[in-house]
MARBARO-335805 format. One line per field, with one value per residue (C-alpha): residue in three letters; x, y, z. Coordinates in pm, 1 decimal. Each point is the difference from the previous one (the first is absolute). Layout:
N
aa <- ala_...
px <- X_...
py <- Y_...
pz <- Z_...
end
This chain:
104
aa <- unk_unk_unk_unk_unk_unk_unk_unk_unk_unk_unk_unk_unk_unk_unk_unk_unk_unk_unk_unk_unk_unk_unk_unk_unk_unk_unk_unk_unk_unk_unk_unk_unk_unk_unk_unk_unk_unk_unk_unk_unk_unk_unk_unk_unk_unk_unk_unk_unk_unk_unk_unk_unk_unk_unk_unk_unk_unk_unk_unk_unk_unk_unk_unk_unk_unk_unk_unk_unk_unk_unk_unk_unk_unk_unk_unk_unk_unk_unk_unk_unk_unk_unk_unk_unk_unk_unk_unk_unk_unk_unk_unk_unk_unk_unk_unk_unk_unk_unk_unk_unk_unk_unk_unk
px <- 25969.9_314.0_-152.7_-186.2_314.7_202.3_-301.7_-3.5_398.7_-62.1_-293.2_241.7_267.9_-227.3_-88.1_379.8_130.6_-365.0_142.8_380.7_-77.0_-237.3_270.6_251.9_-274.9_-25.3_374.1_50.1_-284.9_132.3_349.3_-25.6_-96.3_-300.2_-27.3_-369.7_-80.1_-279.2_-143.2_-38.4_-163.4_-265.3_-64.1_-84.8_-246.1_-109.6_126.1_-295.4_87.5_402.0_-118.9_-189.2_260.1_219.4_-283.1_-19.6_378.2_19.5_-285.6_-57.5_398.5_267.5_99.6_326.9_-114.0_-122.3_392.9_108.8_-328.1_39.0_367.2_-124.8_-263.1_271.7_196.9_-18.2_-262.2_178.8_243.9_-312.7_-163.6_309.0_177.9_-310.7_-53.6_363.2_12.8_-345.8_86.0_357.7_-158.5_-306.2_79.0_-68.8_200.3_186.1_70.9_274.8_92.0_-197.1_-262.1_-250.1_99.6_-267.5
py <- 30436.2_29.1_16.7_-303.7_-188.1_84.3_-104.3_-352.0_-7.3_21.3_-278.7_-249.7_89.7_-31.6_-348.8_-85.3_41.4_-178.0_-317.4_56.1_-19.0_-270.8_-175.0_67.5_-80.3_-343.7_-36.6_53.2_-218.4_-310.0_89.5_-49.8_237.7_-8.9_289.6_115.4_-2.7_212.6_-299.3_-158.1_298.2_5.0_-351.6_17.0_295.4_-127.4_-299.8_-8.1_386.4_-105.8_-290.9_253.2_217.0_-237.7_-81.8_356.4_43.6_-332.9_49.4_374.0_126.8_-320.6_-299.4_100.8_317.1_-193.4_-166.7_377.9_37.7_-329.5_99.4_316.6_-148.1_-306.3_312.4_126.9_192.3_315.0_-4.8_27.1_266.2_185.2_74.8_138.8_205.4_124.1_145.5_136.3_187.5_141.7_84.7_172.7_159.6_325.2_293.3_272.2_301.5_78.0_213.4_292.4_-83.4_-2.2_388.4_231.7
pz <- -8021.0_170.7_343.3_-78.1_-120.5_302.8_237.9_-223.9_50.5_386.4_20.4_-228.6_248.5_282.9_-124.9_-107.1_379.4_139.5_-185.7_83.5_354.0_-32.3_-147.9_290.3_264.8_-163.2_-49.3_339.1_147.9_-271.6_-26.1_-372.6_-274.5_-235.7_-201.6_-67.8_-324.6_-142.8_-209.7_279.9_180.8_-318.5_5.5_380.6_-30.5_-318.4_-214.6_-275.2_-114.9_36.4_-270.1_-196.3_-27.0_-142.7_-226.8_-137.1_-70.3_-163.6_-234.8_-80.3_33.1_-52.0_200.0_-12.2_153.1_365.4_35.9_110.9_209.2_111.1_112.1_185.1_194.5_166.2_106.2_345.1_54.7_197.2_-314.4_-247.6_188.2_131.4_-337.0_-154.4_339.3_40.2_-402.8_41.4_310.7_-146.9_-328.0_112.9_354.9_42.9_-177.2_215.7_-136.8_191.3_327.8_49.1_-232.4_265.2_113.3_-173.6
end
């Protein structure tokens, strides 16, 4: 489980610096910055499923519950993806025994 959680924490980190520099490129080419957020990310691969979702919290958790969610998915996407990423890989990296562990 731990090699599967540090794997995940590289993918989300992966992803987190695909959409920083995406976000520099355009900078750079507009001179202004638009953060990319991942609601907008969803909606563009799929909008109906990003309404559904919404749907589900709302009806079978709280409607107070989607304001957080709701909050999340305006935020940059490289921050939403890179926090995860960065605790997953500190918390589940591999263990070293220390020097001379390795020597028979």
């Amino acid at each position: 489980m731990r090699q599967f959680l540090y794997g995940l924490a590289f993918v989300l980190l992966v992803f987190a610096g695909a959409t920083a520099i995406a976000e520099i490129f355009h900078m750079l080419a507009s001179g202004v910055y638009r953060p990319v957020s991942l609601g907008s990310i969803w909606y563009s691969l799929h909008g109906n499923s990003l309404v559904g979702f919404q749907a589900l919290i709302e009806k079978n958790i709280s409607p107070l519950v989607w304001s957080p969610v709701q909050l999340i998915l305006t935020m940059p996407t490289w921050i939403v993806l890179g926090v995860p990423g960065l605790i997953l890989l500190l918390t589940c990296r591999p263990r070293h025994r220390g020097l001379g562990s390795g020597l028979g």
